[in-house]
VOZA-987889 format. One line per field, with one value per residue (C-alpha): residue in one letter; y negated, x, z negated. Coordinates in steps of 0.5 Angstrom, whole numbers, plus 500, padded with zeros to 3 digits. Each point is the difference from the previous one (the first is absolute). Layout:
! residues N
residuo A  ...
y Y  ...
x X  ...
z Z  ...
//
This chain:
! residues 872
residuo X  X  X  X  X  X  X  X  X  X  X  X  X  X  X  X  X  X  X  X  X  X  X  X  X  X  X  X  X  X  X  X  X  X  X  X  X  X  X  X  X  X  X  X  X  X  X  X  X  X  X  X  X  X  X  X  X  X  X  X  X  X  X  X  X  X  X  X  X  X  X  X  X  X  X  X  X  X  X  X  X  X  X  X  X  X  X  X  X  X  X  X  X  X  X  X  X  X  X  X  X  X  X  X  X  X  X  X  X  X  X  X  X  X  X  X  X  X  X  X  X  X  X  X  X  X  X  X  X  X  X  X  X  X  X  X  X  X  X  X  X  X  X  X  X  X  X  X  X  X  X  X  X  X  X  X  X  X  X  X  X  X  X  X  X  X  X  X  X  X  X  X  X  X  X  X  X  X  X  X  X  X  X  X  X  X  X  X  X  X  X  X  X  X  X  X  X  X  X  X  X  X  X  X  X  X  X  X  X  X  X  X  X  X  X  X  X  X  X  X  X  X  X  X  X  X  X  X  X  X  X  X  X  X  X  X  X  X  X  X  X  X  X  X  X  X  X  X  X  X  X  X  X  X  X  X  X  X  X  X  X  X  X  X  X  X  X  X  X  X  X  X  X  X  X  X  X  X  X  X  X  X  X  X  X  X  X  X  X  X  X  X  X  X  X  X  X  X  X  X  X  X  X  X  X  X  X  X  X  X  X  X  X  X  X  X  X  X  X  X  X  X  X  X  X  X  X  X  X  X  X  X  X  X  X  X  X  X  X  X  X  X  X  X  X  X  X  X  X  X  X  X  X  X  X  X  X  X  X  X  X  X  X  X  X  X  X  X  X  X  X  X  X  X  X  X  X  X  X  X  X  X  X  X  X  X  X  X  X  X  X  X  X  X  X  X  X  X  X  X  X  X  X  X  X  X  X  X  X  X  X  X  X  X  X  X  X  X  X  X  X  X  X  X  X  X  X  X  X  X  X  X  X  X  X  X  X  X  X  X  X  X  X  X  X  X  X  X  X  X  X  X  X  X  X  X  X  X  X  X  X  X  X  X  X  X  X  X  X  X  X  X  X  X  X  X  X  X  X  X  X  X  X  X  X  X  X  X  X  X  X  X  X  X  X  X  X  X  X  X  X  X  X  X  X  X  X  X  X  X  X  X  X  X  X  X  X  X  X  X  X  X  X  X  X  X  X  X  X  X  X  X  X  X  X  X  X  X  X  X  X  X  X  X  X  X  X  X  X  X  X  X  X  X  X  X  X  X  X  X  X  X  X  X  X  X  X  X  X  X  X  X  X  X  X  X  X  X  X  X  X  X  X  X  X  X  X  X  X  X  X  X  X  X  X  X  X  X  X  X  X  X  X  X  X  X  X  X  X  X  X  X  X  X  X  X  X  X  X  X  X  X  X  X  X  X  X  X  X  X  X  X  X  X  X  X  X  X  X  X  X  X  X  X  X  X  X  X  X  X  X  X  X  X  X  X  X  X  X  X  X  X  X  X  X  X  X  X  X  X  X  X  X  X  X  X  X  X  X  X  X  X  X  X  X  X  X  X  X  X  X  X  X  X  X  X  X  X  X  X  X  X  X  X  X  X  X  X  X  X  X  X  X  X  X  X  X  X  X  X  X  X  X  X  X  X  X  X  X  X  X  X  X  X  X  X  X  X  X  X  X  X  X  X  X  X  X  X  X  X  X  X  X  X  X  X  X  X  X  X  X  X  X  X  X  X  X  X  X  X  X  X  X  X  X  X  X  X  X  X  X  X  X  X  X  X  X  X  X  X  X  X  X  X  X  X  X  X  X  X  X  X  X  X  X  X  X  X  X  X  X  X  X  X  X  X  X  X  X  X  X  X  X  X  X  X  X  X  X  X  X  X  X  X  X  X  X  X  X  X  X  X  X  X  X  X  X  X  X  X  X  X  X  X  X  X  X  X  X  X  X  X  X  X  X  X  X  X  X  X  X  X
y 490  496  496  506  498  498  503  500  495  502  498  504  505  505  507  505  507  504  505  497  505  507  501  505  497  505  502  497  504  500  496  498  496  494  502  501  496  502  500  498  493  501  495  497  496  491  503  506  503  501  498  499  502  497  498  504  500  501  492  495  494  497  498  507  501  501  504  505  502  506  503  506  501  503  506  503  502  505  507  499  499  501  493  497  505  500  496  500  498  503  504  504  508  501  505  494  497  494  493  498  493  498  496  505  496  499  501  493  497  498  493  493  493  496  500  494  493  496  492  496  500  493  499  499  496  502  497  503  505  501  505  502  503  504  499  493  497  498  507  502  504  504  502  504  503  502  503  505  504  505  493  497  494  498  493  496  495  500  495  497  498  507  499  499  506  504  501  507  500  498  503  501  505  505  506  503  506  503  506  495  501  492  498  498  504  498  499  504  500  505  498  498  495  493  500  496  502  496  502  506  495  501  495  498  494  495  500  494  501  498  501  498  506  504  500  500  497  506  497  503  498  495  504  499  507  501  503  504  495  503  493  496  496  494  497  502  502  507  502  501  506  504  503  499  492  500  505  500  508  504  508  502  508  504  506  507  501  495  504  504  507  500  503  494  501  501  496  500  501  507  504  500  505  500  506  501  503  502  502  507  499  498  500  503  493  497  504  500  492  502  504  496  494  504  504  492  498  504  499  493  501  499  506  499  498  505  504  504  503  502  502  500  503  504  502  496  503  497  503  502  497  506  505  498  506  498  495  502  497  502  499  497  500  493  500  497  496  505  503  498  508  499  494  503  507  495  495  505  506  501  496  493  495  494  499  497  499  502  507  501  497  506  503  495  500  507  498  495  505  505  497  502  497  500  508  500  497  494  493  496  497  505  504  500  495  501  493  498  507  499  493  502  506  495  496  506  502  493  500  506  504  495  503  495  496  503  498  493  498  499  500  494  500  495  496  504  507  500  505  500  503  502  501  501  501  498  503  505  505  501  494  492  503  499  504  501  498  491  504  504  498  499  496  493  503  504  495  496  505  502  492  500  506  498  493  504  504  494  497  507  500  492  501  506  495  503  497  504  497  503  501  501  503  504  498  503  494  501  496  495  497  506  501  492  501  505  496  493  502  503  494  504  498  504  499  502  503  503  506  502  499  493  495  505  504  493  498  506  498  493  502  505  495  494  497  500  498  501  498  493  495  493  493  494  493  493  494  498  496  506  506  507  502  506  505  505  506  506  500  500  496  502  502  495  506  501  494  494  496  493  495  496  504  499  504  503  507  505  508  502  506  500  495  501  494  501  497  494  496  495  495  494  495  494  493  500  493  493  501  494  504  497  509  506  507  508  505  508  505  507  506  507  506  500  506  499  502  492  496  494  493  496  493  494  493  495  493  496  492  497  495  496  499  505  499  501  507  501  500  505  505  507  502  507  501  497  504  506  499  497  508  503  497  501  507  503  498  503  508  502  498  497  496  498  497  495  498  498  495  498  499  495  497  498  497  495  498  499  495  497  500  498  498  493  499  499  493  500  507  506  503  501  500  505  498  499  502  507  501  508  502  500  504  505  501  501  506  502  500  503  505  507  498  496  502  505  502  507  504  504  499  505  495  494  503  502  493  496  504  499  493  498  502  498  496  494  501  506  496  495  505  504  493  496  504  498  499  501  500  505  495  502  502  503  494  498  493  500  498  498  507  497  504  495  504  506  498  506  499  501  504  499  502  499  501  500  504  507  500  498  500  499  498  501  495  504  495  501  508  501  499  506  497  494  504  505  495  496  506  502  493  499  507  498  493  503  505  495  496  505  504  497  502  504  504  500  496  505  497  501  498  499  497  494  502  507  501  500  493  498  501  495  496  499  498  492  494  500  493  501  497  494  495  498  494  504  506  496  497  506  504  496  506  500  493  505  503  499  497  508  503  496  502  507  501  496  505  506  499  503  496  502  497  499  492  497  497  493  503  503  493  495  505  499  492  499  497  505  497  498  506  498
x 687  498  494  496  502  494  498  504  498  504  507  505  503  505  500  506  498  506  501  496  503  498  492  502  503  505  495  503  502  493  498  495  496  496  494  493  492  495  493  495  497  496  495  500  495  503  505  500  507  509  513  506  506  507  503  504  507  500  498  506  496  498  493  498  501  491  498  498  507  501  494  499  493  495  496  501  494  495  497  493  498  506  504  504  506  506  502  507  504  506  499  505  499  497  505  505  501  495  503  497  500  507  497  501  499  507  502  498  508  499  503  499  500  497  500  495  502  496  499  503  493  496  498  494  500  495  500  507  499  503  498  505  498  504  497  500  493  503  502  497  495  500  507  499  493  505  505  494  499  495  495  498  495  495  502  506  496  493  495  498  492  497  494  506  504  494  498  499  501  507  501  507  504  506  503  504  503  503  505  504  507  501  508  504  497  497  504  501  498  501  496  494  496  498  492  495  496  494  499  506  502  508  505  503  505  493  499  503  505  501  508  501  494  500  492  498  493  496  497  495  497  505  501  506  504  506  506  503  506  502  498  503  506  505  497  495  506  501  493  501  505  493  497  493  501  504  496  493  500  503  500  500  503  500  504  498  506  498  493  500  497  502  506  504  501  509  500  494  493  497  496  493  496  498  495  498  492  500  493  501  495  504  500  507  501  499  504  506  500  499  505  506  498  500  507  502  497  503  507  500  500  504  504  495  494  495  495  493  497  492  496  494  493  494  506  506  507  506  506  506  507  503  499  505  500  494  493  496  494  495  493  495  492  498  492  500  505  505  499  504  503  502  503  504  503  502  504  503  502  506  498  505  494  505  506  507  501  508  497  495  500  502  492  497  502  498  493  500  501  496  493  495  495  492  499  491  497  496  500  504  495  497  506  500  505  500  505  496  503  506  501  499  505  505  498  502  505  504  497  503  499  499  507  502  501  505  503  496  503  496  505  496  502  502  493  494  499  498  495  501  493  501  493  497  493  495  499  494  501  500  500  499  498  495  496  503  494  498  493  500  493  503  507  498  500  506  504  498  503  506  502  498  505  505  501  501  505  503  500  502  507  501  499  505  505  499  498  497  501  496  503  495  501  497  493  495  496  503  494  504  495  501  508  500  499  504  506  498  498  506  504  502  499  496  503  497  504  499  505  505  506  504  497  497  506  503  494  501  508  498  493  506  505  497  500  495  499  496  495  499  497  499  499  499  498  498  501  492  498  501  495  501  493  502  506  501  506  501  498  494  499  504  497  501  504  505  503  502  495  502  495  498  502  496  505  497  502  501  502  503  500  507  505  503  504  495  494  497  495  495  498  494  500  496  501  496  498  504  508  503  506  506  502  497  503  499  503  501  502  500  503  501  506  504  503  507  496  500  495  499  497  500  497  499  499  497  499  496  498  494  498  495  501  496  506  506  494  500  507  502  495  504  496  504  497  493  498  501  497  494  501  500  494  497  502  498  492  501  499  496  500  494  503  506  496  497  507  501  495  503  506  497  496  507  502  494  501  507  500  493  504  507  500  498  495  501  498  495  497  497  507  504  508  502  506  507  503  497  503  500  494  495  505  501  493  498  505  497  493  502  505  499  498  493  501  498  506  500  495  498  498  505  506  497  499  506  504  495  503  506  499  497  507  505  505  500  505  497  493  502  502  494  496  504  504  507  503  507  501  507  505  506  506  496  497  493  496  494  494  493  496  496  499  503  507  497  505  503  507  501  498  497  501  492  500  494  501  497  502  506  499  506  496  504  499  499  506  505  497  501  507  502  507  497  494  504  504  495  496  506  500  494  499  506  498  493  503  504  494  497  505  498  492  496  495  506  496  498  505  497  502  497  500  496  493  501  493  504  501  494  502  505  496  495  504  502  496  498  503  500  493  502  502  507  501  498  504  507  498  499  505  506  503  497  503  505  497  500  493  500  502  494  495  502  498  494  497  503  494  494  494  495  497  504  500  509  500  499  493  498  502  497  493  500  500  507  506  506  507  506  505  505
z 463  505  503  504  507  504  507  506  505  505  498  503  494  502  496  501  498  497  505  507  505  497  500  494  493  497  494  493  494  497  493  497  503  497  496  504  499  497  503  497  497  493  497  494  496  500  505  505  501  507  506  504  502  503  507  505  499  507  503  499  502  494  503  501  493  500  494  505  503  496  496  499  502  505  500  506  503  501  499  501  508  503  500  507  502  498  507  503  494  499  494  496  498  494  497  501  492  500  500  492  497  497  494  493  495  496  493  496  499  493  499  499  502  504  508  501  497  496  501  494  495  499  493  497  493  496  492  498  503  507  506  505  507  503  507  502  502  506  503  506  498  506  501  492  504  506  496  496  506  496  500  506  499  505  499  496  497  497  501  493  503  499  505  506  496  499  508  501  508  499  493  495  497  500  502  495  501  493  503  505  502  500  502  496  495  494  493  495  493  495  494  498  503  497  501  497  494  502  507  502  505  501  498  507  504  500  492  496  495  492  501  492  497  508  500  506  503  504  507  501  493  497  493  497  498  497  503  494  502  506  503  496  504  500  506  505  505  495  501  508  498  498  506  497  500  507  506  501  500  495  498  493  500  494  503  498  496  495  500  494  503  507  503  504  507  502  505  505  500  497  507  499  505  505  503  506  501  507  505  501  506  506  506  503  504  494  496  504  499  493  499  504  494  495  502  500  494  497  502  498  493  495  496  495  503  496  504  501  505  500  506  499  506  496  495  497  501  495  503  494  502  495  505  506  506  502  499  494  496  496  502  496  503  502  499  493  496  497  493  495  499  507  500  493  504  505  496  495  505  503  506  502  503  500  500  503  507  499  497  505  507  504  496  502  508  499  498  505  506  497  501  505  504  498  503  500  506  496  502  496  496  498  496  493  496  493  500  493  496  503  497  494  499  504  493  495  503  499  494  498  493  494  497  504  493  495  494  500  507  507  506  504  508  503  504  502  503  507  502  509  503  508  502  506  499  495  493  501  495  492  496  503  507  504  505  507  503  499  502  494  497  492  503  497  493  501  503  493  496  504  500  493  498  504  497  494  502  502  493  498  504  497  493  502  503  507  507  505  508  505  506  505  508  506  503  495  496  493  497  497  495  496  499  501  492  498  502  498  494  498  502  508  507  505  508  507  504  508  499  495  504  499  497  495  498  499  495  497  498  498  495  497  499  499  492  496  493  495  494  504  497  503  495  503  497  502  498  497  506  504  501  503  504  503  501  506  499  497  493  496  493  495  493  494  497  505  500  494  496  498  496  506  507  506  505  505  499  506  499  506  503  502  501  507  504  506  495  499  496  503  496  501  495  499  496  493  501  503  498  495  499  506  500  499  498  502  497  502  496  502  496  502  498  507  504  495  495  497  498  504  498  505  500  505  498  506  499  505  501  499  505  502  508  504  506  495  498  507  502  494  503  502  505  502  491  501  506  497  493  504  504  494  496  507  501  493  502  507  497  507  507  500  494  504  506  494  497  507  501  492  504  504  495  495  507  500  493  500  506  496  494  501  507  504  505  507  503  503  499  496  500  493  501  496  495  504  493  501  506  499  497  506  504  495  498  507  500  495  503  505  499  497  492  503  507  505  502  494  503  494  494  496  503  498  492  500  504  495  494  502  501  493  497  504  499  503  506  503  498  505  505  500  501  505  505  501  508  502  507  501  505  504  495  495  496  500  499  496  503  498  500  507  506  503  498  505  504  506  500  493  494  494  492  497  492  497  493  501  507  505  507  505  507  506  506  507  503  494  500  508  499  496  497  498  497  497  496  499  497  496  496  499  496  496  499  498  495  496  499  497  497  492  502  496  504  506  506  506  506  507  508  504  509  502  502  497  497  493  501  498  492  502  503  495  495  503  501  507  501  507  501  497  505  502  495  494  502  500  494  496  504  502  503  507  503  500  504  509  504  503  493  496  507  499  492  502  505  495  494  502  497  494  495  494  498  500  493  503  503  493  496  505  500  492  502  497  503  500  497  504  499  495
//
C-alpha cells in the first residue's frame, strides 16, 4: 500500500466518471458487496476495545487513490425529527433493482510462493552458531507497512526517548482491520504455522535463521524454536520460497474438507440466512417505499440465497413458502417471549419458513404485494411493536430443530446468519419495550430493563452465529439507545434513514449480501518496549478459554463480534521506557472460520525503526492515521451531547500542546508555531470539531448515537471521510478537480460534489442552474460520479441536491471552512484555485458569502495562539 495521501491543497486532479452523460447508471448485476461495521466501542481493563476498506476503481489518477474513494460507508440519515429533504436530485424508482457493491469476497486460490522479494539477508555470527535474517535491516521499513494495508501506523518510526514518544496530545498506534480484502492478496499457507512456544508469536520474514538445524529466533521475545527442519536450507536464498519468511502478511487455511466432522463445500459458500422482520405498522406512503425495496431486494438475490420472512405489530406472523397460491403465515402472540411449545410446533410442522430463492421468489413477491397499511387511527408512536419477540422467532427459526446433527455430522453454513429488522417505529410492546410515553412515571427503570434484555438478546444471536442490522426509516423517534444494543452486541449495525425508498432498499441488499465470518478472535504482540493502553472496536476481551496458552504469552486477545471488511481496530500504544534497540516489532493474528467454510489465520508482522531525532519522528507522522485515532479515542468519551461540546475544547487543547511540545516559538512573541511536518493535522481536527461527530451540524441525539457508533468501528477510509469531508469541483467535459473543503469553492458557474462519509451533496451554483443543458449534464455527472465513490460503502450514503440559496443549502454550507474570511494572501495560499479566477469572478464570490460567526481555520488557530503551518 501506499503512503495514505495527504489533503488536497488545491492542485488540479481530474476525475472522470465511467458514465458522465446519463444521470441514471444502468444498475449492476448485484454481488455481495463488502461486509458492513459494527457500532459500538467496548471497554476493557489495561486496554479499552475498534477498520478500513479500498479504493474506488473508478479514479485513474494515482494522486486520488486517497482511502476514501471507495468505502463503503455511511448511515444515511435520520428517523427521528424529519431530516432535510430529499432536494432535486435525480433519484431513481425504488422498484428499479439497486446498484450493490461488486466486492464479494473470492474463494481463496491455494497456491504458494512468494509475490514480495525479500532483500539478500545479512549475517550475524554468534559463536558457532549463525543467525540468518531474512529482511535486510536496511530494508524500507515503510515500504512492508504499506504493503499490509490492514495495518496502518500513525508514524513510520518511533521515538527512542519515551518522555517525547509518550506525549499523549500527539499520541501513537494503528489501525488494523483484520477482514481487509488487501491487493494483491495475501500468500497462501496450507499448513500448520511455526509459532513461538514461549510467546505464541509466529515465525515471520523479520526472524533470524540457524540455516543448518532451522531454528528460528522469535522477534517479539527472542527465543529460539525448532522448525521440525522444514527451515533447514542450503543457503538463505531457499528460505525465500516460503511465503512466512517472504510477505508480511500471510493466511494459514485449513478448509472444511480437511475437517473431520463437517460437510465440505463444492464450489462456493454454503447460503446462510437471511430473515427480514418487518413493522407491520406502516403508514401507506411509507409502505409503498417500503414495498417497491423489498420487491428489489428480492430480485437481486442470488438462486440460492435463503430467505424468511416475519412481520411483526401486537402479533408476529411467520409467512410459510410451502403454500404457493397465496400469502400464508402462522401468527404467534408478541406480549411475551414465545414458549418453547410454540417454538416446537412451528419448527417441526409442516410449515417452509426459510428457503431458497429459486423455489420461492414468486411467494415471496406475493407476500410482499399482500401487505397492508396500519388501519386503527393512533399516532404512530403509540402502536404496539413487539419487535423483541420477533427477534427471538427470527433466531429459532434459523436454528431450526436439533435434529439438525445426524450421524455425528453438523452441516455448518458458510459465515453468520443475518437477521434485516425494517423498522419504522420503536419497540413498545412484549419483551425489551418501553413505554410510548418518555413521561410514563417508572420509564427510567424501564428503560433500564429493556437495554438490558435487549443486549442479551444480542449476545444470544452471537453466540448462535447470527448478526441482527437494524434498518430504521420514517419520522417517528425509533428510540435508538434501546435497539443500539441489540444489534451492536450481536456484531450488526443500526442505520437511520429518512424513508424507505433508495438509499434504504440499497442498505438492504448490501447488509444481505456483504460477507461476514465468524468465531473471530484477534492477537496482537509487542515487542517488550511497547505497551497497548487502550482498544476501540468491535469486540470485547476474550476469555482465557477461548483462545491457546503458551508459558509466557502476554498477547492482547480480542474476541470479535464479527469479522467483517468494513471493521477496524484502534490501537493506542505507549513506550515502556526509553528504547536500546535500533527496531521494534508487532504482530496481528486474527483467526475466524470465513464464508467458504475455511478456517483462517491470518498474520501480519510490522517492523518500525528507533530513532532518536524528534524531526526524523515528525516527518514520519501519517496525519490522515493520526487524526483519526485522536477522533476515535476523542469520540468513545463523547457519549452525549454535552459530552461533545467538552471533547471540543479537548480538541483544542492537543493543539496547544502539540505546538508547545513539537513546535517552535515565533520570534519575538507568545506565538507556538505549530510543527511544518504536521501540516495536516490541525486542518483535520478542525473538521472534526466542527462537523458532525463534535459539531452542531446533527441536530438530534438519536443521529449523532447511531454517526458516533458507527464512527468507533469503521474502517479507516470511510473514518477519514466521516471527519474531513472531501471536495470535488465538477468542470466541463466531465472531469472534476479536487479541491480543499472551503467555501471558497461556492463558486456560481459551476457545480460541486462534497463527500462527507454519511452524506453526499451535489450543490448547484445558480450561474450553472440557470442554464438548463449545462445544469442538466452537470447534474447528471455529479450523481454518477457520487454513486461511484460510494458504490463499496456500507450503510450507503443518502445523496442530496440542491441550488445555490436554496434553504438546503445550508447542509451544504455548514460542512466547509469558511475561508472566505480570511484575507486575500492566505485565501491563495490555501486555495491556489482562485488565481484562476478573474478580478469580476473573485468580486462576486466575495459578495456571495452571508457573514456569521463561525471562525475559518486560520481564525481558530491564531485564537488558540499557535501559528498555522504553511500548506504542503
Amino acid at each position: 500500500m501506499t503512503n495514505p495521501p495527504q489533503p488536497s491543497h488545491g492542485y488540479s486532479v481530474t476525475v472522470t466518471p465511467s458514465n458522465p452523460d446519463s444521470s441514471t447508471p444502468q444498475p449492476e448485476k448485484n454481488s455481495a458487496p463488502p461486509p458492513t461495521m459494527i457500532p459500538g466501542a467496548p471497554r476493557f481493563p489495561p486496554p479499552k476495545l475498534q477498520q478500513d476498506q479500498f479504493p474506488s476503481p473508478l479514479f485513474q489518477n494515482p494522486n486520488l487513490l486517497s482511502p476514501a474513494n471507495g468505502v463503503k460507508s455511511s448511515v444515511p440519515h435520520l428517523s427521528t425529527p424529519p431530516g432535510p429533504p430529499v432536494f432535486t436530485s435525480p433519484v431513481r424508482p425504488a422498484a428499479v433493482p439497486f446498484r450493490t457493491s461488486p466486492a464479494t469476497p473470492q474463494p481463496v486460490a491455494f497456491s504458494s510462493g512468494s509475490t514480495l522479494p525479500t532483500s539478500s539477508p545479512l549475517h550475524f555470527s554468534n559463536g558457532s552458531v549463525e543467525l540468518q535474517h531474512q529482511v535486510s535491516l536496511a530494508t524500507e521499513d515503510s515500504k512492508l507497512v504499506n504493503e499490509s494495508s490492514c495495518a496502518l501506523f500513525s508514524a513510520h518510526k518511533v521515538l527512542k526517548q519515551k518522555k517525547l514518544a509518550n506525549v499523549q496530545s500527539l499520541g501513537f498506534g494503528a489501525l488494523f482491520s483484520p477482514g481487509r480484502e488487501i491487493f494483491p492478496g495475501p500468500q497462501i499457507i496450507q499448513r500448520d504455522p511455526h509459532r513461538c512456544h514461549n510467546c505464541g508469536a509466529y515465525a515471520n520474514l523479520y526472524c533470524k535463521i540457524l540455516l543448518g538445524s532451522g531454528q528460528w529466533q522469535c522477534v517479539i521475545c527472542l527465543k529460539l524454536n525448532g522448525s521440525e527442519g522444514e527451515y533447514v536450507a542450503p543457503s538463505k536464498e531457499d528460505l525465500c520460497n516460503l511465503p512466512e519468511l517472504s510477505s508480511p502478511v500471510v493466511d494459514y487455511v485449513q478448509t472444511g474438507n480437511k475437517r473431520p466432522g463437517f460437510i465440505p463445500v463444492s464450489d462456493s459458500r454454503m447460503s446462510a440466512p437471511v430473515v427480514l422482520v418487518i413493522d407491520d405498522c406502516l403508514d401507506e406512503p411509507h409502505l409503498q417505499h417500503l414495498q417497491s425495496s423489498l420487491h428489489a431486494f428480492v430480485d437481486s438475490l442470488p438462486p440460492t440465497a435463503r430467505i424468511g420472512i416475519i412481520l411483526y405489530g401486537r402479533t408476529v406472523s411467520v409467512y410459510d413458502f410451502s403454500e404457493e397460491s397465496m400469502a400464508s403465515a402462522d401468527v404467534l402472540p408478541g406480549e411475551k417471549s414465545p414458549i418453547r411449545e410454540s417454538l416446537k410446533a412451528l419448527i417441526y410442522g409442516t410449515g417452509v419458513y426459510l428457503s431458497p430463492m429459486h423455489a420461492s421468489k414468486e411467494v415471496a413477491h406475493k407476500i410482499f404485494s399482500s401487505l397492508r397499511p396500519y388501519k386503527l387511527n393512533i399516532a404512530e408512536a403509540l402502536r404496539d411493536r413487539c419487535l423483541g419477540t420477533a427477534v427471538e422467532v427470527a433466531l429459532a427459526i434459523i436454528q431450526g430443530p436439533s435434529a439438525e446433527m445426524s450421524r455425528g455430522v453438523v452441516k455448518r453454513a458458510g459465515g453468520n446468519s443475518r437477521i434485516i429488522v425494517c423498522a419504522g417505529g420503536p419497540n413498545t410492546y412484549g419483551p425489551g419495550s418501553v413505554p410510548h410515553s418518555l413521561s410514563h412515571p417508572n420509564y427510567p427503570h424501564l428503560e433500564k430493563t429493556a437495554l438490558k434484555w435487549m443486549e442479551n438478546l444480542g449476545r444470544e444471536a452471537h453466540r448462535n452465529n447470527t448478526v441482527v442490522d437494524i434498518l430504521c426509516a420514517g419520522t417517528c423517534p425509533i428510540r435508538v439507545p434501546i435497539l443500539q444494543p441489540l444489534a451492536k452486541a450481536s456484531g450488526g449495525v443500526l442505520v437511520l434513514h429518512d424513508d424507505f425508498g433508495e438509499a434504504f432498499g440499497v442498505n438492504l441488499q448490501r447488509a444481505s449480501s456483504r460477507a461476514s465470518g465468524s468465531h473471530g478472535l484477534l492477537e496482537i504482540r509487542c515487542s517488550d518496549d511497547i505497551l497497548i493502553t487502550q482498544v476501540v472496536g468491535p469486540g470485547e476481551e476474550a476469555h482465557v478459554d477461548t483462545h491457546e496458552t503458551f508459558k509466557n504469552d502476554n498477547a492482547l486477545c480480542i474476541q470479535m463480534l464479527s469479522v467483517e471488511e468494513t471493521q477496524s481496530f484502534a490501537l493506542s500504544m505507549e513506550t515502556k521506557g526509553d528504547i536500546k534497540s535500533d527496531c521494534v516489532f508487532f504482530q496481528f493474528a486474527v483467526q475466524y472460520a470465513n464464508v467458504y467454510q475455511a478456517d483462517i489465520s491470518r498474520v501480519v508482522t510490522v517492523r518500525l525503526p528507533t530513532v532518536d531525532s524528534v524531526s526524523a519522528y515528525l516527518e514520519s507522522v501519517q496525519d490522515e492515521v493520526a487524526a483519526i485515532l485522536i477522533a476515535k479515542r476523542t469520540l468513545l468519551q463523547a457519549k452525549k451531547h454535552l459530552d461533545a461540546m467538552d471533547m471540543r475544547g479537548t480538541i483544542d487543547e492537543r493543539i496547544k500542546d502539540i505546538a508547545l511540545k513539537f513546535g517552535s516559538l515565533v520570534p519575538k512573541s507568545k506565538l507556538h508555531r505549530f510543527p511544518k511536518e504536521l501540516s495536516a493535522l490541525p486542518e483535520l481536527l478542525f473538521h472534526l470539531r466542527r462537523g458532525p461527530l463534535l459539531g452542531s451540524i446533527v441536530g438530534h441525539e438519536d443521529e449523532r448515537s447511531v454517526l458516533r457508533n458507527l464512527f468507533l468501528n469503521a474502517s479507516f477510509d470511510l473514518s477519514l471521510r466521516m471527519v474531513a469531508p472531501r471536495c470535488l469541483m465538477h468542470r466541463e467535459g466531465g472531469t472534476f478537480e479536487e479541491l480543499p473543503a472551503y467555501d471558497l469553492a461556492m463558486q456560481s458557474d459551476t457545480a460541486v460534489v462534497l463527500d462527507h462519509g454519511t452524506d453526499v451533496f451535489i450543490w448547484l451554483g445558480a450561474e450553472l442552474a440557470a442554464d438548463e443543458g449545462r445544469s442538466a449534464a452537470a447534474l447528471a455527472a455529479c450523481r454518477t460520479l457520487a454513486e461511484e465513490i460510494t458504490e463499496l460503502r456500507f450503510p450507503a450514503p443518502r445523496i442530496l441536491a440542491f441550488k445555490e440559496g436554496s434553504s438546503q443549502a445550508r447542509y451544504f454550507v455548514s460542512r466547509l471552512i469558511p475561508a472566505h474570511k480570511d484575507p486575500p494572501y492566505e485565501q491563495e495560499a490555501r486555495f491556489p484555485q482562485l488565481r484562476s479566477l478573474t478580478t469580476e469572478q473573485r468580486t462576486k464570490l466575495k459578495s456571495s458569502f452571508i457573514h456569521f460567526d463561525d471562525p475559518s481555520f486560520c481564525e481558530w488557530m491564531r485564537g488558540l495562539k499557535v501559528v498555522p503551518p504553511e500548506p504542503s
